[in-house]
DRENDO-1510 file (C-alpha; in Angstrom, 1 decimal, always signed):
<recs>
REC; n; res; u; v; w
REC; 1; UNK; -145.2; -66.4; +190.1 .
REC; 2; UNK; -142.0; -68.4; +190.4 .
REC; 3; UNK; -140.9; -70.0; +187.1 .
REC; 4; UNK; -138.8; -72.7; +186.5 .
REC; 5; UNK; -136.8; -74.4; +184.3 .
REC; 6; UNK; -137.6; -77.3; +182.3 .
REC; 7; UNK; -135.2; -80.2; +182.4 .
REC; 8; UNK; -132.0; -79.1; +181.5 .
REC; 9; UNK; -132.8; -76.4; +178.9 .
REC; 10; UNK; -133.8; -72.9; +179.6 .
REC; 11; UNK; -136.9; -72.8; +179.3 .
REC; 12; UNK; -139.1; -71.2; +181.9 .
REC; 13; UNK; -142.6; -72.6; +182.7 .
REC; 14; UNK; -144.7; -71.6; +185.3 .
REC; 15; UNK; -145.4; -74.5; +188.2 .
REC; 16; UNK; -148.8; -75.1; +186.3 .
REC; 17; UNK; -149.7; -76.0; +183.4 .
REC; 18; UNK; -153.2; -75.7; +181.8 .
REC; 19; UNK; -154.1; -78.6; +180.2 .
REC; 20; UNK; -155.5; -77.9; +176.8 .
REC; 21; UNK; -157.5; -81.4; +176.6 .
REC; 22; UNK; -160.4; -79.7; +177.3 .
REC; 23; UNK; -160.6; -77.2; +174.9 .
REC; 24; UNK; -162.0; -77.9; +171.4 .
REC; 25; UNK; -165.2; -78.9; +169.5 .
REC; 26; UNK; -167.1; -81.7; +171.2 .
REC; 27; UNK; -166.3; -85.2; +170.2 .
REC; 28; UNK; -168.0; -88.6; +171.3 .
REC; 29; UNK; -165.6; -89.0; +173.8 .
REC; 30; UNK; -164.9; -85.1; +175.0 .
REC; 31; UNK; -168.5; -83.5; +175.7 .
REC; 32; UNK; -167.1; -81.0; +178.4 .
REC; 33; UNK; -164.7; -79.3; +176.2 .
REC; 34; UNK; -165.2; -75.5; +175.8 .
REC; 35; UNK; -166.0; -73.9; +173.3 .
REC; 36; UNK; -163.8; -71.4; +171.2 .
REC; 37; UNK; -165.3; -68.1; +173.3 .
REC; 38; UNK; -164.7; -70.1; +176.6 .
REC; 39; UNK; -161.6; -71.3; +175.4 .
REC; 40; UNK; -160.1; -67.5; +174.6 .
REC; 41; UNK; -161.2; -66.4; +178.7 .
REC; 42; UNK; -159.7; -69.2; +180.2 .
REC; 43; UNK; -156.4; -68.6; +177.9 .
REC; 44; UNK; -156.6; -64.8; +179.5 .
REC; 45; UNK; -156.9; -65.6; +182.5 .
REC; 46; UNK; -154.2; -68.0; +182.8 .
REC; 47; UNK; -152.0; -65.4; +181.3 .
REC; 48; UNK; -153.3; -63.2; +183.5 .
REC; 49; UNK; -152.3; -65.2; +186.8 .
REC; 50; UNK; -149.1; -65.7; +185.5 .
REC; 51; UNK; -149.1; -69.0; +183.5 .
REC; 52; UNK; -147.5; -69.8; +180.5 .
REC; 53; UNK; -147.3; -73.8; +179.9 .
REC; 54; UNK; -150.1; -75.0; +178.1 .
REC; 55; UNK; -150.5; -78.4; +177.2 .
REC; 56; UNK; -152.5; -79.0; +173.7 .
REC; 57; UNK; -151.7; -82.4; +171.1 .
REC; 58; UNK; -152.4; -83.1; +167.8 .
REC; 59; UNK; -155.6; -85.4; +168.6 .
REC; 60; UNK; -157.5; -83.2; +171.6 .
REC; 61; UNK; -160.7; -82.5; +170.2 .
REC; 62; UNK; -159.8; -83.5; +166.3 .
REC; 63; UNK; -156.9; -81.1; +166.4 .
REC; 64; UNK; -159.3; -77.8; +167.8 .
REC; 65; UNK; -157.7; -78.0; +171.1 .
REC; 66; UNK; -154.5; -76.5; +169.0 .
REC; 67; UNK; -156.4; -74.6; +166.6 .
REC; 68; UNK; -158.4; -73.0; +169.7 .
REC; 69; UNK; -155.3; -71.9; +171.7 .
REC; 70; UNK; -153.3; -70.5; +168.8 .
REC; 71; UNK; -155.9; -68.7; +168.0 .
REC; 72; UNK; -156.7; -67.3; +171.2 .
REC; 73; UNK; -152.9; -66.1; +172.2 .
REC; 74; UNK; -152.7; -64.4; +168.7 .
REC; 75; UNK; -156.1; -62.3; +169.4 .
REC; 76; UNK; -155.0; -61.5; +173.0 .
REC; 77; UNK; -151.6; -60.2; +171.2 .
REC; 78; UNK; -150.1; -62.7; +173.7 .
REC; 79; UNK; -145.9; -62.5; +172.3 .
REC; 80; UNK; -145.0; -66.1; +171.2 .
REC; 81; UNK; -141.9; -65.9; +173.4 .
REC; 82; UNK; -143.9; -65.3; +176.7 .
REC; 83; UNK; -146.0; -68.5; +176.4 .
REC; 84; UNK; -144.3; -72.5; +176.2 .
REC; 85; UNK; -146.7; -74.4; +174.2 .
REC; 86; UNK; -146.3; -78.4; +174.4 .
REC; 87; UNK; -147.6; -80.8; +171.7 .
REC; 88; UNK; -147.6; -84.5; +171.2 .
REC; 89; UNK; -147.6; -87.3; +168.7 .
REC; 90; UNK; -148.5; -91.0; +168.5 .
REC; 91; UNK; -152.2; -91.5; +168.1 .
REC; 92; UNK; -151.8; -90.8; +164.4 .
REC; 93; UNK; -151.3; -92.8; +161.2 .
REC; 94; UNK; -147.9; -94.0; +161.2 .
REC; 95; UNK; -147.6; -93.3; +165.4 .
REC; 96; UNK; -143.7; -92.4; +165.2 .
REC; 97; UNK; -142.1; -93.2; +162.5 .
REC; 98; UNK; -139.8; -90.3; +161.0 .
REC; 99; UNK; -142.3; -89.4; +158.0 .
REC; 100; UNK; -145.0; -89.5; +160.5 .
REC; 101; UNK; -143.4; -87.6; +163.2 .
REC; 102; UNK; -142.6; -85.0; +160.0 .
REC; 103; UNK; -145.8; -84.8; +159.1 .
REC; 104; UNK; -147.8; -84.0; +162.3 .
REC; 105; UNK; -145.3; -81.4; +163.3 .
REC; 106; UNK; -146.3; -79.3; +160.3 .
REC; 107; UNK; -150.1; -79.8; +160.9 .
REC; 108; UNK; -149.6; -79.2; +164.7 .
REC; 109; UNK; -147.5; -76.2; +163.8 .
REC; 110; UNK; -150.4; -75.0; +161.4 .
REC; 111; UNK; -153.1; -75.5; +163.3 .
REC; 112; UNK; -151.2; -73.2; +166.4 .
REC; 113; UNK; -150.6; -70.7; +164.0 .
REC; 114; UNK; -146.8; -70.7; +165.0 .
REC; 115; UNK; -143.4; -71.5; +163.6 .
REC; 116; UNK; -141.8; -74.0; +166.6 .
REC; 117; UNK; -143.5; -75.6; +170.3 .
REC; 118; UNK; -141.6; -75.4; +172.8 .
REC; 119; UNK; -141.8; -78.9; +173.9 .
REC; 120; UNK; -142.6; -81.4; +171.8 .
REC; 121; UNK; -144.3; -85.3; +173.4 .
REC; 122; UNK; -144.3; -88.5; +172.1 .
REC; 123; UNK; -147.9; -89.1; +173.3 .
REC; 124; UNK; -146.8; -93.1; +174.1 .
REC; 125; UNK; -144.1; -95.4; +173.4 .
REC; 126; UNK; -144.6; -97.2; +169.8 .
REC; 127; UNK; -143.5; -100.6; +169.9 .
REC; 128; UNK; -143.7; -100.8; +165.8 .
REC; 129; UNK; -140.9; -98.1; +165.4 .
REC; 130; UNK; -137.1; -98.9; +165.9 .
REC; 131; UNK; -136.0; -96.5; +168.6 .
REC; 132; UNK; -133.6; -95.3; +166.6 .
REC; 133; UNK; -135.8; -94.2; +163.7 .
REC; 134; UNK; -138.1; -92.0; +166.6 .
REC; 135; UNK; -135.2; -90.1; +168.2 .
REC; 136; UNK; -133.5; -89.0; +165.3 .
REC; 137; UNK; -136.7; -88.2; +163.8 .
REC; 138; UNK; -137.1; -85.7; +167.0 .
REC; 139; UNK; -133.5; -84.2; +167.0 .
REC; 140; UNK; -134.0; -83.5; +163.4 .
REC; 141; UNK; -136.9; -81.2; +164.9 .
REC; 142; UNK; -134.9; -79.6; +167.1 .
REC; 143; UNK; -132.2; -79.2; +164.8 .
REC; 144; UNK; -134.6; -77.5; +162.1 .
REC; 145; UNK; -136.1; -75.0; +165.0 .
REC; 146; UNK; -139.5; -76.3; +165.0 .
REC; 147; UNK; -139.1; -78.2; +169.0 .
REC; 148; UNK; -137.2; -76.4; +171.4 .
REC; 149; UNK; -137.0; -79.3; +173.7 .
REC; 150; UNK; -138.6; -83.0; +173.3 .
REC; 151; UNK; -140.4; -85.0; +176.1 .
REC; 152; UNK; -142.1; -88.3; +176.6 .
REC; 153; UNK; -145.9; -89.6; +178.5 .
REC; 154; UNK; -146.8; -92.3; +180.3 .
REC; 155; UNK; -144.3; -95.3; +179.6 .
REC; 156; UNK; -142.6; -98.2; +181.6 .
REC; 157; UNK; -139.4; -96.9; +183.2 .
REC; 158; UNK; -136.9; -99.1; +181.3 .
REC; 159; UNK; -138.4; -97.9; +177.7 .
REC; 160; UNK; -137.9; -94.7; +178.8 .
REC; 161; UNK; -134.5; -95.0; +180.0 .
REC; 162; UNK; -133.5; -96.9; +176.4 .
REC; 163; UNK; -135.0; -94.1; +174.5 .
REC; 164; UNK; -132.8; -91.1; +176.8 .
REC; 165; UNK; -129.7; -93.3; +176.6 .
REC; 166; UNK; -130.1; -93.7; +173.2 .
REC; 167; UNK; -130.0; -90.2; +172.2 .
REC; 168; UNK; -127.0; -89.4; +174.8 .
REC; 169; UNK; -125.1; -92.1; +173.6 .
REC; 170; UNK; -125.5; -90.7; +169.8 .
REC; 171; UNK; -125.6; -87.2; +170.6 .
REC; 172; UNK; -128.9; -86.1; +169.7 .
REC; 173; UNK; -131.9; -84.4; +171.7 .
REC; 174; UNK; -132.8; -85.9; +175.2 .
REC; 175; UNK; -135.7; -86.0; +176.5 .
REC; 176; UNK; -136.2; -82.8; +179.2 .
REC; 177; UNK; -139.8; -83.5; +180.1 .
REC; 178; UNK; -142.2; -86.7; +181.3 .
REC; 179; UNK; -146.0; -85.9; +181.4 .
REC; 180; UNK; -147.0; -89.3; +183.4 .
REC; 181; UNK; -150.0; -90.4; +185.4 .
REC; 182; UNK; -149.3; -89.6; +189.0 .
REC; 183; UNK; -151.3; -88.6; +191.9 .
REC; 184; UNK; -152.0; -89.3; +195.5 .
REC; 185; UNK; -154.5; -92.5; +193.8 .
REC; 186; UNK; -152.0; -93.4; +191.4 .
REC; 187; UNK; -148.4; -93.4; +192.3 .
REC; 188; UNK; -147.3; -96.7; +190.7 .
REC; 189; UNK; -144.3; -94.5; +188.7 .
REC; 190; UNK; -142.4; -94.1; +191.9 .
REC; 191; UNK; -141.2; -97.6; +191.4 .
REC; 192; UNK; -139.1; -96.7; +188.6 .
REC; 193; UNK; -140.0; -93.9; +185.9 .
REC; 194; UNK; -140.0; -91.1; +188.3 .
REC; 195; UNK; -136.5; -92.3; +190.0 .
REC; 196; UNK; -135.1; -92.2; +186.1 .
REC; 197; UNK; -136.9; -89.1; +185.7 .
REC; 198; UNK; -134.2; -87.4; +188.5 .
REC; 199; UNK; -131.3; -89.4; +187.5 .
REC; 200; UNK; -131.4; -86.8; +184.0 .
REC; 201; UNK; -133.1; -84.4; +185.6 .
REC; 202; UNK; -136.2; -84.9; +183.8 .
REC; 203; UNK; -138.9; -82.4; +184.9 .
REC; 204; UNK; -141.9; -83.8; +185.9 .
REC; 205; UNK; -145.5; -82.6; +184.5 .
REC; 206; UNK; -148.3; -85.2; +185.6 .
REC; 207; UNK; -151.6; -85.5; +184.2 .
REC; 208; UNK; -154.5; -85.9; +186.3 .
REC; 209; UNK; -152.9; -84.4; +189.7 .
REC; 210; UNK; -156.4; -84.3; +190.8 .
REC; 211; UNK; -157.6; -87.8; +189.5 .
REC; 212; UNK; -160.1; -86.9; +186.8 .
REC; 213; UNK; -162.0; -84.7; +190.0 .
REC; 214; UNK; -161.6; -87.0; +192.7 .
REC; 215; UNK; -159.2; -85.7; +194.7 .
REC; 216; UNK; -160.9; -82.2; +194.7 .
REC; 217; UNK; -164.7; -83.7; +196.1 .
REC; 218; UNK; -165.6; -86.0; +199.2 .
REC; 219; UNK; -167.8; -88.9; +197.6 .
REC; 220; UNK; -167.0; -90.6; +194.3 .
REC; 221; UNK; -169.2; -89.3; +191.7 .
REC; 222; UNK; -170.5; -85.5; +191.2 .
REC; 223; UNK; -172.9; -84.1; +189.0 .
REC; 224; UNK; -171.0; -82.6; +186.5 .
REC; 225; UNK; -170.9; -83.5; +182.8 .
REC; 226; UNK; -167.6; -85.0; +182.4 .
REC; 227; UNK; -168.3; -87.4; +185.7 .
REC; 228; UNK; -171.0; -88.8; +183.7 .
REC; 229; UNK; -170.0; -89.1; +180.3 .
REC; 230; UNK; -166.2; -89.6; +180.0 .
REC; 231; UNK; -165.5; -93.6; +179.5 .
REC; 232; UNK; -161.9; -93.0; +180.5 .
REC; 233; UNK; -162.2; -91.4; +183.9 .
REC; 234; UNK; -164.6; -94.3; +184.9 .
REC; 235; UNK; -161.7; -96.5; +183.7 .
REC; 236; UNK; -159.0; -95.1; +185.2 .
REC; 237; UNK; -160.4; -95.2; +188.7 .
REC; 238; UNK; -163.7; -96.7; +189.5 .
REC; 239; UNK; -161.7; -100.4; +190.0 .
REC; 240; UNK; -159.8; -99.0; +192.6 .
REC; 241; UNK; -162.8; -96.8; +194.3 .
REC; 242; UNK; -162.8; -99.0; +197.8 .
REC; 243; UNK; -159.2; -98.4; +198.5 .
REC; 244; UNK; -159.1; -94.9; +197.7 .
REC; 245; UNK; -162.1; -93.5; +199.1 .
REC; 246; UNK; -159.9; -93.9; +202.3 .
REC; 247; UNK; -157.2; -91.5; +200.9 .
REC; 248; UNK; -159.8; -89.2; +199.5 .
REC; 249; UNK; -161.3; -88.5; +203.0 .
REC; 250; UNK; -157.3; -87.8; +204.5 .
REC; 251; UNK; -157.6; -85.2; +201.8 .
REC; 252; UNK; -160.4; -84.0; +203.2 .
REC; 253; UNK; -159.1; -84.0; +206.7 .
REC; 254; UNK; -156.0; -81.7; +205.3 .
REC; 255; UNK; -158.1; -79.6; +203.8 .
REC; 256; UNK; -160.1; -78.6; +206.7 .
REC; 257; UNK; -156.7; -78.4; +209.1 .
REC; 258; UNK; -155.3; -75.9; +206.3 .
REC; 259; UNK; -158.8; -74.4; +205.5 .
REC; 260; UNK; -157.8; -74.6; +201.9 .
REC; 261; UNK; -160.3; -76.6; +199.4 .
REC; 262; UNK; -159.5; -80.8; +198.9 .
REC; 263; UNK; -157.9; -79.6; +194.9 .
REC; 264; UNK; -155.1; -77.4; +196.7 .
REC; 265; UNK; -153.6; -80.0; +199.3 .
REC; 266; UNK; -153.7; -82.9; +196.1 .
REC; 267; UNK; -151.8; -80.4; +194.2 .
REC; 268; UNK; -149.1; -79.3; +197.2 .
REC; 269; UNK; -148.8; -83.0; +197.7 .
REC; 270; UNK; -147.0; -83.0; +193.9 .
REC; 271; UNK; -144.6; -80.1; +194.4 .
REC; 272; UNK; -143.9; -81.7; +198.1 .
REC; 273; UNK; -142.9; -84.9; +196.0 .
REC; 274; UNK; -140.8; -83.1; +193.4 .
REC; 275; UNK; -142.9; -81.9; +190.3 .
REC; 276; UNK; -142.0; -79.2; +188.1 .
REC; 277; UNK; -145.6; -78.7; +186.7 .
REC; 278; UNK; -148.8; -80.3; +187.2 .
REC; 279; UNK; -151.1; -79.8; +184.5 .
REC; 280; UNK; -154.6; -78.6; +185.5 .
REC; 281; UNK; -157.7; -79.3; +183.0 .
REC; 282; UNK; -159.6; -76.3; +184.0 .
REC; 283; UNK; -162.9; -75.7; +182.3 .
REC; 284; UNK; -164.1; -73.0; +184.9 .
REC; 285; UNK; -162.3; -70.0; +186.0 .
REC; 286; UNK; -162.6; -71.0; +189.5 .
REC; 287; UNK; -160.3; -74.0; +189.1 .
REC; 288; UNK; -157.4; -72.3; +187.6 .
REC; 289; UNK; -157.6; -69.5; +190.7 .
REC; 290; UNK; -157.8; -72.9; +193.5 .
REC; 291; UNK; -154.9; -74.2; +191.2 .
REC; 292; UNK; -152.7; -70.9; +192.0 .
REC; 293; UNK; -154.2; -70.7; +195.4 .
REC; 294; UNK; -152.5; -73.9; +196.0 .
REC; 295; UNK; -148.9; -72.6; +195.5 .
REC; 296; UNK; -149.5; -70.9; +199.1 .
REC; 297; UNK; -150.1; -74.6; +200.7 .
REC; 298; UNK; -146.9; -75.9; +202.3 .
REC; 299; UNK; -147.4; -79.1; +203.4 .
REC; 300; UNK; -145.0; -81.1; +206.8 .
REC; 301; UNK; -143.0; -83.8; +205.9 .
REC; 302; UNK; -145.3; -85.3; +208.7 .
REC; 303; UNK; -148.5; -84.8; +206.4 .
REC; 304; UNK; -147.0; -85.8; +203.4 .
REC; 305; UNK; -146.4; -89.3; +205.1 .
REC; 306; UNK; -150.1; -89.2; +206.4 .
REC; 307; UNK; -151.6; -88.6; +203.0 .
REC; 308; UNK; -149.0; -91.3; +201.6 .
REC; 309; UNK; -149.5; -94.2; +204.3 .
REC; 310; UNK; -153.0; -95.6; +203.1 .
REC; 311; UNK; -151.8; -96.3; +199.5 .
REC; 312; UNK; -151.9; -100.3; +197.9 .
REC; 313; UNK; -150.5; -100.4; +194.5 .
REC; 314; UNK; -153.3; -100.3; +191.7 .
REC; 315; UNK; -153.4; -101.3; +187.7 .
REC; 316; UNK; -150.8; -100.2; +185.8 .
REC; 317; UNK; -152.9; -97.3; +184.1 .
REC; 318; UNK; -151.5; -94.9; +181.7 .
REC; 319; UNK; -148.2; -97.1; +180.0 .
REC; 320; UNK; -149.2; -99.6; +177.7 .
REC; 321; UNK; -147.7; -102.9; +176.6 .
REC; 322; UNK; -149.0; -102.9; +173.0 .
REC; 323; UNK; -150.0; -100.8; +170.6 .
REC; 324; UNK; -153.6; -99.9; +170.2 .
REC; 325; UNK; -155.7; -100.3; +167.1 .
REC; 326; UNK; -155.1; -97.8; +164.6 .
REC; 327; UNK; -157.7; -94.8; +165.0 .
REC; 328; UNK; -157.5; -95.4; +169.0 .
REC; 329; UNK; -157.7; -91.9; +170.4 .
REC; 330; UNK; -159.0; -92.5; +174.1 .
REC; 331; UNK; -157.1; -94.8; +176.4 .
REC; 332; UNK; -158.4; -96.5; +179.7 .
REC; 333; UNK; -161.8; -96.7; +178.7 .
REC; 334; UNK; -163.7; -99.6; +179.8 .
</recs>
């Protein structure tokens, strides 16, 4: 496993990530989540295979997503220095204001078990809290040892770049991370957010590389639990289903040619584009070993331009211009 660093900070993180949304007790909105016993293999596992970025926040699964992997590193005797854990912020009382952003570090750090993350994520951009307030709020983190490094999800481009430029221009923590919606059905950050992104040398760590499933299945819908029950991956996509079924079978095509399954040749397409880390929301073992299966997929400049040639731009889906109501815990659902 090749490691690399994160942003500009030494940190090494593996060029997955497992995504720690689907661990936790079941909640209305999260009825595939795995339970603490499932939770603890696939933690092994991915320890096992080499991976050490997990991605976890303060709201997965009422706050069990956290409690669930600290508690399964500390059984495995898992050292805290061989694993980057990344927590977020924002869907909480008081979104990010200082005294909330305070707050939830201590309960996040509770509920891991730990003394710092690694990577800390404002979960979206708060449009109630001066700018000012939220990043010294975060460097006062990093400053007390409890964030290594801070990063930032899903926002327009020019928010982002006010929020880094900021904290340059007063000498406090930049951000060294940006976990954004991206994938070969949603690519609407290359306009600007992603060309920011590599102007700091922001790494990149998109969630849903595989769009909720699609990308890894001919068709539209499957059988499986989370296809039929979760409001916000019938959001995110199903508007956009005609014009993408068309990129889904291209997949497919690749697939075949590199006798590799549909899930590796979505993810090759984001290293071929530039990204440090997809995250991968595994809830079987087998996904986690197609995930590092894929790391052996090199695709042609030629074939990155074939898979890339049938996209129209979609919704903006994933930055939001407003904050939601308070107690909002689920965005994109219909």
């Amino acid at each position: 496993m090749k490691y690399r660093n994160l942003g500009n900070t030494d940190i090494k993180v593996s060029p997955l990530a497992v995504g720690c949304m689907s661990f936790g007790k079941h909640t209305e909105n999260n009825q595939w989540s795995l339970n603490y016993e499932n939770t603890e293999k696939t933690v092994q596992q991915a320890i096992e295979m080499g991976l050490n970025f997990f991605d976890t926040a303060n709201v997965y699964a009422a706050g069990t997503s956290e409690e669930y992997l600290g508690r399964a590193l500390k059984k495995n005797h898992i050292p805290r220095d061989q694993v980057v854990i990344a927590s977020k912020v924002y869907f909480n009382p008081g979104r990010l204001s200082s005294e909330a952003i305070h707050h939830e570090i201590d309960q996040s750090l509770k509920r891991l078990g730990t003394d710092y993350v690694d990577l800390y994520i404002i979960h979206r951009f708060d449009y109630e809290t001066p700018i000012a307030e939220t990043m010294t709020a975060l460097n006062d983190l990093v400053k007390a040892g409890k964030v290594r490094a801070i990063g930032a999800l899903a926002m327009y481009g020019y928010q982002f770049q006010n929020m880094q430029i900021f904290a340059k221009e007063n000498d406090l923590a930049q951000f060294q991370a940006m976990e954004n919606h991206y994938n070969l059905l949603y690519r609407e950050d290359e306009r600007e957010l992603i060309l920011i992104c590599k102007q700091f040398n922001v790494s990149l760590m998109p969630y849903s590389p595989l769009a909720g499933g699609h990308l890894a299945h001919t068709g539209w819908k499957t059988n499986t639990l989370r296809s039929k029950t979760d409001p916000a991956l019938r959001g995110k996509y199903d508007d956009m289903k005609k014009q993408d079924l068309p990129i889904i079978k291209q997949v497919y095509e690749l697939a075949q040619k590199h006798q590799v399954e549909m899930s590796e040749i979505a993810l090759a397409w984001e290293w071929a584009k530039g990204v440090t880390a997809p995250i991968i929301g595994a809830t079987k073992i087998k996904h986690l070993e197609a995930a590092v299966r894929a790391l052996d997929v090199k695709l042609t400049p030629e074939e990155v331009d074939y898979l890339d040639e049938l996209y129209t731009p979609h919704p903006i889906i994933g930055a939001i211009d407003h904050n939601p109501p308070a107690g909002t815990v689920l965005l994109d659902k219909k």
